[in-house]
N, C-alpha and C positions, 0 to 999 in steps of 0.2 A: 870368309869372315868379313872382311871387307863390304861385299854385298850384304852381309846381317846388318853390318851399322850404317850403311848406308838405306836401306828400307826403316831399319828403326827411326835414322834420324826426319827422314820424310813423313814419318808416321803421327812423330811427336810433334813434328811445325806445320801438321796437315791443318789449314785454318776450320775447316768445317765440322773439326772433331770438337774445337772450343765452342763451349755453350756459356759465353762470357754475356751473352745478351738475353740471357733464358724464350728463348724463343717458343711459341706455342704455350703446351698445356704446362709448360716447368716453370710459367710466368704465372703469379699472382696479385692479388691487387693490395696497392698500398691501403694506409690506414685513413684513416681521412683528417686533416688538422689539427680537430680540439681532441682525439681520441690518443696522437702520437704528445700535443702538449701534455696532458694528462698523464700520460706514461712517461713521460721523461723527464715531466716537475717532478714526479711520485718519485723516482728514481734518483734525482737528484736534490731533495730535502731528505732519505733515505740519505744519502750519503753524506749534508751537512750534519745529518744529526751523529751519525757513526763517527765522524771527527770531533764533533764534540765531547763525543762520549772517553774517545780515546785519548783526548789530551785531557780530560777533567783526571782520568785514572792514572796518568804519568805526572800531572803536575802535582799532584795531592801533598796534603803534609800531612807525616806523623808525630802526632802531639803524645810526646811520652809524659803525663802528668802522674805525680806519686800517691 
């Protein structure tokens, strides 16, 4: 048993089994500049507007007139 967790744990801290640096073909290429600004203004006026939306709908009043 001993010998199980001692292989498992060498197994687990084996550095060459991490692919923390995508090395070769599991590397791709980033986006280029204006195309990651474009995605991530779009994304985040996308989400000024969602806050807008959801404090206009909690702050609201309701006018009970007869």
């Amino acid at each position: 048993m001993r010998r199980l967790v001692a292989v498992g744990a060498l197994v687990a801290l084996y550095p060459a089994a991490a692919f923390g640096d995508h090395p070769g073909a599991l590397r791709t290429e980033g986006w280029t500049p204006l195309t990651a600004a474009l995605v991530f203004g779009g994304l985040a006026l996308l989400a000024g507007m969602l806050v807008i939306v959801i404090v206009t709908l909690l702050t609201r009043r309701h006018d009970r007139s007869p």
